[in-house]
C-alpha positions in Angstrom: 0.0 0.0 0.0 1.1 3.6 -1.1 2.0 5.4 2.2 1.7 8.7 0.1 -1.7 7.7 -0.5 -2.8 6.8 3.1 -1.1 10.0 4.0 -3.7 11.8 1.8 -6.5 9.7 2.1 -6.2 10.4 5.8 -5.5 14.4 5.6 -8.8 14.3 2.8 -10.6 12.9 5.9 -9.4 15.1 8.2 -10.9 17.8 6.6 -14.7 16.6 5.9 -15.6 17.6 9.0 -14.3 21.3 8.8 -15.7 21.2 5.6 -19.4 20.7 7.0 -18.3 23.1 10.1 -17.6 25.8 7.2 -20.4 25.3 5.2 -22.7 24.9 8.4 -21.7 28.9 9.5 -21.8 30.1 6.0 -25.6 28.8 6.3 -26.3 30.9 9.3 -24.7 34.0 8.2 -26.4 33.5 4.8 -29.3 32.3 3.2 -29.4 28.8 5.0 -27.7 25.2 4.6 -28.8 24.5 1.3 -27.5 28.0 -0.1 -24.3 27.5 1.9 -24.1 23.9 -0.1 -25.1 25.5 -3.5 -22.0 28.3 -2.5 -19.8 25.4 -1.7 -20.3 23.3 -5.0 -19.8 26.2 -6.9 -16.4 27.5 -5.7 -15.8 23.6 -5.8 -16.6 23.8 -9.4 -14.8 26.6 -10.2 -11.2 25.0 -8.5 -12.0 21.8 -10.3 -12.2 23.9 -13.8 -8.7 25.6 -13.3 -7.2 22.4 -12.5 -8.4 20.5 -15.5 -7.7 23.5 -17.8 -4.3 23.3 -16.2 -3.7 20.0 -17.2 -4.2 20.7 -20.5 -7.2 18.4 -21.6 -8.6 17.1 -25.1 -12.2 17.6 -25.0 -14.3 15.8 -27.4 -17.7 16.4 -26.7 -18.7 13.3 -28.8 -17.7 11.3 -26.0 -19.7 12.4 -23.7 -22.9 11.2 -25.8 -21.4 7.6 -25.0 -21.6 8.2 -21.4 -24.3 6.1 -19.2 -27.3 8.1 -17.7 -26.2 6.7 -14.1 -22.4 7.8 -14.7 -23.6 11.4 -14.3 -25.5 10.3 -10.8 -21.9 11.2 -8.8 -22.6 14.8 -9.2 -26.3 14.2 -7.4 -24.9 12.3 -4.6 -21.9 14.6 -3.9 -24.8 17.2 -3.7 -27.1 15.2 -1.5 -24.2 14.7 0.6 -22.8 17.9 1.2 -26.3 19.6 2.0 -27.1 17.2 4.3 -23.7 17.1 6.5 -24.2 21.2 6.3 -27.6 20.7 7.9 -26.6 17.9 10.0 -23.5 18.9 11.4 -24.7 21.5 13.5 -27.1 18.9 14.9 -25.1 16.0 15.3 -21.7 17.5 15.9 -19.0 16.8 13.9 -17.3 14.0 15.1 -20.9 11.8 15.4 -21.8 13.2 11.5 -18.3 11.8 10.3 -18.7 8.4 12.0 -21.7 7.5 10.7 -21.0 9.1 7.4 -17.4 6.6 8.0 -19.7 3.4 9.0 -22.5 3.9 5.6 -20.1 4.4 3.5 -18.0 0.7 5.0 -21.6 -1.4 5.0 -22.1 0.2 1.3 -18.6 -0.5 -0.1 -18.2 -4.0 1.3 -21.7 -4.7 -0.6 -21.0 -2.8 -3.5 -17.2 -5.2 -3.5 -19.4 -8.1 -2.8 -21.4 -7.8 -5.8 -19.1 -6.2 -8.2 -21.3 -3.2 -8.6 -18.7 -1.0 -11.1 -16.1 -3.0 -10.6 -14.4 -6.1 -10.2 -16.3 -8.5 -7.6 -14.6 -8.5 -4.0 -16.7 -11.5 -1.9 -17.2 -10.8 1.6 -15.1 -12.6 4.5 -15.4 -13.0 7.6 -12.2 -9.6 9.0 -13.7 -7.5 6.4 -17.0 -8.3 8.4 -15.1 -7.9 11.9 -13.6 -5.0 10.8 -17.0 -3.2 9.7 -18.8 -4.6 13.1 -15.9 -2.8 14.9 -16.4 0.5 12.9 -20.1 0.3 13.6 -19.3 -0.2 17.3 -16.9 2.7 17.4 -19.6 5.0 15.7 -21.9 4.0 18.4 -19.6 4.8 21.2 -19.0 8.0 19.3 -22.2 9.0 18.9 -24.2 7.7 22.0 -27.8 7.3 21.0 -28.7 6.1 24.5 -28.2 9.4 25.6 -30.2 12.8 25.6 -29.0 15.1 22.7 -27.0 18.1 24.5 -25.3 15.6 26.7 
């Protein structure tokens, strides 16, 4: 394993939460958490232009008429995602959003592996299974549903 890539990977995590904290306060002091989301995707958009103009690009527009209806569904669900941690966050907190953002996303890729969906088929075993129980359990402790909201 790349440690360059854990080491990103990791610091990419890091800053999810402070990403929801940002957009979260740029809600209250605007126009609310789905404005603040709208705000975030498109200065998102606009970094993500420069860099693929900078890296000089061949554009063929044919191509994109060969593209899948569902390949374009990434945009929706980066969308979906973003305005829900901004509304969430401020409920939740930060650390109880990003754990159970953490355990969704393990219990949808080790079925999405399982079945191959997009990509080669990785079967479940039995320490991918241990290791999602123990991420579940760690968002629990995290996030303590058995006690009053507040506390």
């Amino acid at each position: 394993m790349n440690a360059t890539g854990v080491a990103l990977a990791l610091f990419i995590g890091m800053l999810l939460p402070l990403q929801a904290l940002i957009n979260a306060s740029l809600g209250k002091q605007t126009f609310g958490p789905v404005f603040a989301s709208l705000a975030s995707f498109m200065v998102g958009t606009g970094v993500l232009l420069g860099w693929w103009l900078l890296t000089r690009p061949v554009f063929m527009p044919a191509a994109l008429a060969k593209v899948p209806w569902w390949a374009w569904m990434g945009g929706v669900i980066g969308a979906v995602f973003v305005a829900s941690a901004t509304l969430l966050v401020p409920r939740l907190g930060a650390a109880s959003l990003i754990c159970l953002v953490v355990a969704g996303q393990l219990v949808g890729s080790v079925v999405l592996d399982h079945y191959g969906v997009l990509h080669a088929r990785q079967p479940v075993e039995s320490l991918r299974i241990v290791g999602l129980l123990l991420v579940v359990a760690g968002a629990v402790l995290v996030v303590k549903p058995w006690q009053a909201s507040g506390g």
